[in-house]
Backbone atoms as SQL, in Angstrom:
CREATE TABLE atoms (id INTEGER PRIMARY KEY, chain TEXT, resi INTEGER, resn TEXT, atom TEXT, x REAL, y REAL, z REAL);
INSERT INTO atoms VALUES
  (1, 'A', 1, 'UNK', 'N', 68.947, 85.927, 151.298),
  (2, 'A', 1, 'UNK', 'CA', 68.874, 84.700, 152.034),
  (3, 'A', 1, 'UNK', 'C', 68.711, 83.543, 151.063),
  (4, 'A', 2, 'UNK', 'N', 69.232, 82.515, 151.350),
  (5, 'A', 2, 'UNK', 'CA', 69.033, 80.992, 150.515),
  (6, 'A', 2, 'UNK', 'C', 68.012, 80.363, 150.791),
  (7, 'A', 3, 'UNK', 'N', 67.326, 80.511, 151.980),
  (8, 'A', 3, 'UNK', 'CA', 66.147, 79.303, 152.673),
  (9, 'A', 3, 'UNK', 'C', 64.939, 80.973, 153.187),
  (10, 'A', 4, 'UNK', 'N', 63.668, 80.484, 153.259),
  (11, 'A', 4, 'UNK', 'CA', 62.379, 81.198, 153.659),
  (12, 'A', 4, 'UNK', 'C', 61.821, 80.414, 154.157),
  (13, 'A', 5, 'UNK', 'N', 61.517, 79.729, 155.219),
  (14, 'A', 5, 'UNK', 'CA', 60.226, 79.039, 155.783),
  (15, 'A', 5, 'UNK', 'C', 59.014, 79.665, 156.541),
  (16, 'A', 6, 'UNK', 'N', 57.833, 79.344, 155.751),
  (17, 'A', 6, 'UNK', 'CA', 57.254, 79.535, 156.360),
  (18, 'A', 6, 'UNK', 'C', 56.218, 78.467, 156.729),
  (19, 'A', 7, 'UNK', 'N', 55.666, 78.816, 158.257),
  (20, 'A', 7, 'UNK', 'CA', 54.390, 77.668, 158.564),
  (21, 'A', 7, 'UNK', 'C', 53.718, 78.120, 159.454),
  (22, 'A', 8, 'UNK', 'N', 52.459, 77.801, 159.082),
  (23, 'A', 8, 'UNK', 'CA', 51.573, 78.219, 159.691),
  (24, 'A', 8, 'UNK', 'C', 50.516, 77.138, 160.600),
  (25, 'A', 9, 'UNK', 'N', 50.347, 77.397, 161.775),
  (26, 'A', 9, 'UNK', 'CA', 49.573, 76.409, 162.828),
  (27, 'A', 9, 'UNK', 'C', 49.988, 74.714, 162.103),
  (28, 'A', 10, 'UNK', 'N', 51.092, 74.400, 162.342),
  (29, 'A', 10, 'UNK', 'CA', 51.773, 73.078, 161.946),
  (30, 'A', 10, 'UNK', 'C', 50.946, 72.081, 163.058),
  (31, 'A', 11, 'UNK', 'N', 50.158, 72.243, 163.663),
  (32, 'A', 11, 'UNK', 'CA', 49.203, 71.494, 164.463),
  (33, 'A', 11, 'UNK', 'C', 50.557, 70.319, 164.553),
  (34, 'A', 12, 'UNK', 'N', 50.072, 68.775, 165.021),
  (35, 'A', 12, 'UNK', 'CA', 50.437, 67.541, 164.605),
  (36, 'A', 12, 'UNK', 'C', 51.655, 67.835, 163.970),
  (37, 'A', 13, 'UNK', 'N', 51.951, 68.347, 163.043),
  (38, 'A', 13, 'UNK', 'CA', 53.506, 68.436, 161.671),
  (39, 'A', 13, 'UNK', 'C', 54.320, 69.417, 162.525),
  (40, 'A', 14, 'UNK', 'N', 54.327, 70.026, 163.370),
  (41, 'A', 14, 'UNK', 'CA', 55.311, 70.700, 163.740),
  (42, 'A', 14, 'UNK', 'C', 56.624, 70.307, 164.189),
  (43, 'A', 15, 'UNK', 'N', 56.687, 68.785, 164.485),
  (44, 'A', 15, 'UNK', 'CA', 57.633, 68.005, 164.618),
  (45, 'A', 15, 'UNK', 'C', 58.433, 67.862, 163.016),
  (46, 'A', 16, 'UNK', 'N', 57.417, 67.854, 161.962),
  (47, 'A', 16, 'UNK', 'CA', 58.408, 68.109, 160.673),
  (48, 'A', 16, 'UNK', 'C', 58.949, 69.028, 160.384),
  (49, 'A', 17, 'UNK', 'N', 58.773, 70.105, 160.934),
  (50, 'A', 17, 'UNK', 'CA', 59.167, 71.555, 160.285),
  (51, 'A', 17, 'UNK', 'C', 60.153, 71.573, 161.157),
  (52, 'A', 18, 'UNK', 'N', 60.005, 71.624, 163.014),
  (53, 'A', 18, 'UNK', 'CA', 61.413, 71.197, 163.571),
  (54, 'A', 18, 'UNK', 'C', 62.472, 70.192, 163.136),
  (55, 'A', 19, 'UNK', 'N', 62.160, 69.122, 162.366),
  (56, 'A', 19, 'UNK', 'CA', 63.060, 67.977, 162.019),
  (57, 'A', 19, 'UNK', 'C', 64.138, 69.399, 160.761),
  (58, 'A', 20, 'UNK', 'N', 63.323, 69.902, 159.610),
  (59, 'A', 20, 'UNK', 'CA', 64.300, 70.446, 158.945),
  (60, 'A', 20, 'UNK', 'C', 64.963, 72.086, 159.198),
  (61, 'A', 21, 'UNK', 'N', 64.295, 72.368, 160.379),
  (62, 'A', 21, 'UNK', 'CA', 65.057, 73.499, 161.027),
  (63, 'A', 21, 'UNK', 'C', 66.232, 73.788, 161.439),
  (64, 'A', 22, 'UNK', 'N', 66.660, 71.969, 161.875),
  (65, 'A', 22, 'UNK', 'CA', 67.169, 71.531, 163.056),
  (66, 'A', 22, 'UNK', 'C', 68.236, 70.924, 161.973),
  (67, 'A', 23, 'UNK', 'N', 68.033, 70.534, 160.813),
  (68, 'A', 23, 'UNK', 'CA', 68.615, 69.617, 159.916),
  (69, 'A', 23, 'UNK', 'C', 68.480, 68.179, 160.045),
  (70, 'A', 24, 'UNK', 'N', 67.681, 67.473, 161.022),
  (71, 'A', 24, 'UNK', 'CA', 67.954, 65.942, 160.879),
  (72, 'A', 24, 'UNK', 'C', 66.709, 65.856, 159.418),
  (73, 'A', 25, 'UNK', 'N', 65.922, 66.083, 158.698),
  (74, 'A', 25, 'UNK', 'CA', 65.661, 65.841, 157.518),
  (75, 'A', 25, 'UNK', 'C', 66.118, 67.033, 156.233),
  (76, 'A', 26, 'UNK', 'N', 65.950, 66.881, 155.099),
  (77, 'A', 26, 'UNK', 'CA', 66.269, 68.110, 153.959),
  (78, 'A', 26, 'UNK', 'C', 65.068, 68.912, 153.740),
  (79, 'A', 27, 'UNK', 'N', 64.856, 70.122, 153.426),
  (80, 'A', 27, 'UNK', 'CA', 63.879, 70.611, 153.431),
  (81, 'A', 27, 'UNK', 'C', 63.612, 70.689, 151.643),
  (82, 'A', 28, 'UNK', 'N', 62.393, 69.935, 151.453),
  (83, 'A', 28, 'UNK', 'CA', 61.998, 69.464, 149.834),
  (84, 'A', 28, 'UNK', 'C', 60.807, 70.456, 149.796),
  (85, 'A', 29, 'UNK', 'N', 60.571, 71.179, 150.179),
  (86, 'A', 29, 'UNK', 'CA', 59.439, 71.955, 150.002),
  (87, 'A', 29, 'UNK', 'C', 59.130, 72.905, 149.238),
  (88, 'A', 30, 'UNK', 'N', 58.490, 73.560, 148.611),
  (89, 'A', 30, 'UNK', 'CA', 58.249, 74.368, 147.058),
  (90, 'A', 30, 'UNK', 'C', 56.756, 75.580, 146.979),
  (91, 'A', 31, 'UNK', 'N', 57.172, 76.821, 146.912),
  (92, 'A', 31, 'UNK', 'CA', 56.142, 77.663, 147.450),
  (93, 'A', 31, 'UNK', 'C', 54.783, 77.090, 146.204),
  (94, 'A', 32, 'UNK', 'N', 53.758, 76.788, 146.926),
  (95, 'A', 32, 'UNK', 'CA', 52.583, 76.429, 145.690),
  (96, 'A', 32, 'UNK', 'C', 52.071, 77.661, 144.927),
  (97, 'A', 33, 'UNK', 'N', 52.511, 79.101, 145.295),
  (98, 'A', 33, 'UNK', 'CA', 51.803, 80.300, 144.371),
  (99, 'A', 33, 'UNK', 'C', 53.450, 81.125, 145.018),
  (100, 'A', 34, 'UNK', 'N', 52.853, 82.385, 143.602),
  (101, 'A', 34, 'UNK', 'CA', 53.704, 83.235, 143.365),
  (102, 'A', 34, 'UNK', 'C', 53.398, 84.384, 144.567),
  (103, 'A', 35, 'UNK', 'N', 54.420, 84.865, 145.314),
  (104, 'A', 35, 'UNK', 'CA', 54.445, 85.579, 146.507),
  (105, 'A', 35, 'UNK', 'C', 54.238, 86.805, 146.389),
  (106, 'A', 36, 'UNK', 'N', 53.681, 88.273, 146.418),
  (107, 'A', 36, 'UNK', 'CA', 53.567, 89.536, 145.991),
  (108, 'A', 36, 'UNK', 'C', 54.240, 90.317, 146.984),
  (109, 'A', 37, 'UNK', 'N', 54.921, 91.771, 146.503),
  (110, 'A', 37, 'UNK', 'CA', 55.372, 92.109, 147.330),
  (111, 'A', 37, 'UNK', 'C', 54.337, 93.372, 148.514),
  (112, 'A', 38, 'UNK', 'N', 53.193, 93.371, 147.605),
  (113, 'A', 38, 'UNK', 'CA', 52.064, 93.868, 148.467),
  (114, 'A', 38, 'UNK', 'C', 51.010, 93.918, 147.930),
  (115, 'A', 39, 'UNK', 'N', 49.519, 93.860, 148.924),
  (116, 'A', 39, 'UNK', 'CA', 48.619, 93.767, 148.399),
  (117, 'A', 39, 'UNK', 'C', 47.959, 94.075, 146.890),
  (118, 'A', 40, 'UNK', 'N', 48.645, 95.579, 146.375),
  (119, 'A', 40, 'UNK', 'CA', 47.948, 96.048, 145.257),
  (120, 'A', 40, 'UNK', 'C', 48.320, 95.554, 144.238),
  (121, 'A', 41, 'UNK', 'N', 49.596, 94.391, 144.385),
  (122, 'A', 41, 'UNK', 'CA', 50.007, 93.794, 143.210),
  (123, 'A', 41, 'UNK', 'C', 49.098, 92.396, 142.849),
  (124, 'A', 42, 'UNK', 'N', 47.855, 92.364, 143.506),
  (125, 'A', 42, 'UNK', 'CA', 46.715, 91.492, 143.253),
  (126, 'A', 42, 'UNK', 'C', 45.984, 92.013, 142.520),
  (127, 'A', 43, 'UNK', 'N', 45.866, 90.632, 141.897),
  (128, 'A', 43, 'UNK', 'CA', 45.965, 89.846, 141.690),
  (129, 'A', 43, 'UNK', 'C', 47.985, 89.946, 140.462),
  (130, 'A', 44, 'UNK', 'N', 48.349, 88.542, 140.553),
  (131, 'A', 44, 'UNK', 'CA', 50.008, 88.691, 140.166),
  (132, 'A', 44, 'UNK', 'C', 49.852, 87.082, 139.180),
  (133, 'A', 45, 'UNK', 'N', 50.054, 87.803, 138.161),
  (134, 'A', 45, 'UNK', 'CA', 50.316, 86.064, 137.476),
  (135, 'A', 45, 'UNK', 'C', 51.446, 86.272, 136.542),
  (136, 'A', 46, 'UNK', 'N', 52.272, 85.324, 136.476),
  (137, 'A', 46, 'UNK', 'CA', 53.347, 84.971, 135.790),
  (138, 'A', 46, 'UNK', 'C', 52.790, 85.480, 134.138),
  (139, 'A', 47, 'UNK', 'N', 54.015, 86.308, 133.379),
  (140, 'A', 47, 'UNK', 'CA', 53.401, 87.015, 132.229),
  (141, 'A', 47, 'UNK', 'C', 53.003, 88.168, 132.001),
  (142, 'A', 48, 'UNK', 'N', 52.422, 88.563, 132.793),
  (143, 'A', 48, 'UNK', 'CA', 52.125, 89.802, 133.833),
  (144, 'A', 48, 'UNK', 'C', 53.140, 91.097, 133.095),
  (145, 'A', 49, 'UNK', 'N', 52.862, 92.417, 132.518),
  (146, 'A', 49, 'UNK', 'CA', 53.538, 93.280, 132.171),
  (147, 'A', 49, 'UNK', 'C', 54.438, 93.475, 133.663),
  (148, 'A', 50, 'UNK', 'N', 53.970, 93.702, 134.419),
  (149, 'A', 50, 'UNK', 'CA', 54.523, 94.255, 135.658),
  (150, 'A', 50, 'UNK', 'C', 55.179, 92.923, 136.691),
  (151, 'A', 51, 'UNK', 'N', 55.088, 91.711, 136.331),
  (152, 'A', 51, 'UNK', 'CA', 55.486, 90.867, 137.146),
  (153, 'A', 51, 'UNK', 'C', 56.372, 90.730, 138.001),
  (154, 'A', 52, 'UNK', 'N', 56.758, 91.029, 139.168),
  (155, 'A', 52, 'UNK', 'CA', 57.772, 91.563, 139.986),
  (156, 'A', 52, 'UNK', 'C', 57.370, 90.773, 141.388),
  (157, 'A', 53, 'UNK', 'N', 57.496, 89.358, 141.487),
  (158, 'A', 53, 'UNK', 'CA', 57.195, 88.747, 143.247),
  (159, 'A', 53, 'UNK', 'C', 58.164, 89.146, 143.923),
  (160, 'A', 54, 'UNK', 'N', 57.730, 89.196, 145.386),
  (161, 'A', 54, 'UNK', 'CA', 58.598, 88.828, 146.377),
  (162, 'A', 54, 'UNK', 'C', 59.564, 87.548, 146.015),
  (163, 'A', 55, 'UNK', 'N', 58.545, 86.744, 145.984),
  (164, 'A', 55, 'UNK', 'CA', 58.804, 85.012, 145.722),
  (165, 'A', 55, 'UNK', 'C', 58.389, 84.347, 144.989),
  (166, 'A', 56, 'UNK', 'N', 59.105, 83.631, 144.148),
  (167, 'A', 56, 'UNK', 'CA', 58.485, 82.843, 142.978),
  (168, 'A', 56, 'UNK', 'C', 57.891, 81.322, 143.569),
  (169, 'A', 57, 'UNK', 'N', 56.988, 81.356, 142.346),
  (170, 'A', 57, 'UNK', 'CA', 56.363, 79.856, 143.282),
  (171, 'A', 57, 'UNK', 'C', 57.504, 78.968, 142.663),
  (172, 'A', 58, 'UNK', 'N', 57.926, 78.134, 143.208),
  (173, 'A', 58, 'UNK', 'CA', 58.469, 76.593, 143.340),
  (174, 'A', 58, 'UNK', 'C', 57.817, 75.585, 142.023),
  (175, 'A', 59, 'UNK', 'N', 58.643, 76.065, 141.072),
  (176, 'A', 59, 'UNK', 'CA', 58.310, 75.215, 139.777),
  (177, 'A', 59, 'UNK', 'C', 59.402, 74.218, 139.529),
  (178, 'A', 60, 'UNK', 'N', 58.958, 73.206, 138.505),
  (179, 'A', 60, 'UNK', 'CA', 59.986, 72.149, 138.320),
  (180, 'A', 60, 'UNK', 'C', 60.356, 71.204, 139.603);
């Protein structure tokens, strides 16, 4: 897949997350941590002999 959204209890903002679902805005958004593909890979930091995310965090 090209796009992942996720959101959680968008309270109030859920009108933003519909705006780029929907396409009337671009979705600029950038995962803030590195995604694991399961628990035992916790703790996961970049460098990591074994480093293998689901999802990379959103750098640059």
């Amino acid at each position: 897949m090209d796009t992942f959204v996720m959101s959680w209890l968008p309270g109030s903002e859920g009108e933003g997350v519909a705006e780029v679902l929907f396409g009337k805005r671009p979705f600029t958004g950038k995962l803030p941590v590195t995604w694991s593909h399961s628990q035992s890979q916790e703790p996961i930091n970049i460098g990591d002999k074994n480093y293998n995310p689901l999802l990379l965090c959103g750098t640059a």
